[in-house]
N, C-alpha and C positions, 0 to 999 in steps of 0.2 A: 441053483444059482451058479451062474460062469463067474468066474473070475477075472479080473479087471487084465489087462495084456500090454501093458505099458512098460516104459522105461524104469526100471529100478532107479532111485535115490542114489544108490553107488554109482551105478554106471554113469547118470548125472555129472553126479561129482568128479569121476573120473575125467570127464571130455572136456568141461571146463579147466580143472590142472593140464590138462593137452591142450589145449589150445591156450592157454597164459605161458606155457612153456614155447609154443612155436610163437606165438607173439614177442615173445625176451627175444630169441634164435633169430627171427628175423631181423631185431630193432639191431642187435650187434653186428651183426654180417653186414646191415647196410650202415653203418657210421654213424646211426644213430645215438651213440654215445662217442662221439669224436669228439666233443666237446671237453668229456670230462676227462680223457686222454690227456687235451692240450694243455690244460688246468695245471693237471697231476705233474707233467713234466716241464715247468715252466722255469725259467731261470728263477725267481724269486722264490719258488717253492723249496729249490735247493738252496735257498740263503744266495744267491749270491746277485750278480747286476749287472746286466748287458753294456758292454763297453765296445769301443770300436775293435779293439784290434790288442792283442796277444801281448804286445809288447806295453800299450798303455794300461793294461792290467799291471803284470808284473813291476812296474816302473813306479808307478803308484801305490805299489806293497800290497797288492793285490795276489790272492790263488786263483790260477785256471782251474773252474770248477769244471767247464767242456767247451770246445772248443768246435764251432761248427752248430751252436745251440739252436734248433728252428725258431723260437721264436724270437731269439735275438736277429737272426738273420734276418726274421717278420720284420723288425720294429726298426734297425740300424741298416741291411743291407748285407752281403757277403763278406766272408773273413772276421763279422766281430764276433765276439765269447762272450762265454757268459761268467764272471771272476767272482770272486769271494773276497772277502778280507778286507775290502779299500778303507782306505784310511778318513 
């Protein structure tokens, strides 16, 4: 009797964890996960509240949490932050 000349069960297994590994690799390099990026650094996420502008933060007894925040920028325009504390 010959013996069957197939793919081993390991090896198998092996090329499937290669290939879910370059699937991850790809989805990251291409911004595939940009979304949860945005999420993660959001003014709200840091507790605090997109305001126009630096001075009506502070004036308002507000913290500059960051100053220049993208998605404050997204949602108000240039120059607002993103504050903390308001009253």
């Amino acid at each position: 009797m010959k013996k069957a000349q197939g793919l081993s069960v390991q090896t198998i297994i092996i090329a499937i964890i290669v290939l879910v590994v370059l699937v991850v690799l790809v989805a990251v390099f291409t911004g595939f996960f940009g979304g949860f990026n945005t999420d993660v650094n959001s003014c709200s996420t840091i507790g605090g509240e997109c305001v126009g502008t630096e001075s009506a933060c502070t004036g308002e007894g507000g913290t500059l949490r960051s100053a220049g925040h993208g998605d404050c920028e997204a949602r108000l325009g240039p120059g607002s932050v993103c504050c903390g504390g308001l009253l």
